[in-house]
N, C-alpha and C positions, 0 to 999 in steps of 0.2 A: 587650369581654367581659362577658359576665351570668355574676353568682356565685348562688346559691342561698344562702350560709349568709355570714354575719361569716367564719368560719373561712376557708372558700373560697377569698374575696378576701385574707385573711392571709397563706397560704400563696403565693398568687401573688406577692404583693405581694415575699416574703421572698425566693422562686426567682429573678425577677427582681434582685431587688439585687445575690444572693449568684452569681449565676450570671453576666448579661449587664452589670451597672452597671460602666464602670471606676469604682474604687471608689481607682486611684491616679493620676487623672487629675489636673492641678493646674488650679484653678477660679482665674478671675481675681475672680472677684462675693466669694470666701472668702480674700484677698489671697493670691494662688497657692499656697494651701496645698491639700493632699487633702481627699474629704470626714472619711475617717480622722481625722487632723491634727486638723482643725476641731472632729470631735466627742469628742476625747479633750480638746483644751482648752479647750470647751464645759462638761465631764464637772467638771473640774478648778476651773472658774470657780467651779461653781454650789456 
């Protein structure tokens, strides 16, 4: 895809996640945690 603006591709970018990503999938790379999971105790680390 060609975006015209920063915006554009943001907005894709966000659809895509929110829309198509299993997003409760369990990753084996994130020790079979969600990406959720990961970035709540990523959140929590920092």
């Amino acid at each position: 895809n060609t975006y015209h603006t920063f915006e554009e591709a943001n907005i894709a970018i966000f659809q895509y996640i929110e829309g198509w990503y299993n997003r409760k999938r369990l990753h084996s790379s994130i020790n079979y945690m969600t990406p959720d999971q990961c970035e709540l105790l990523a959140r929590s680390a920092a």
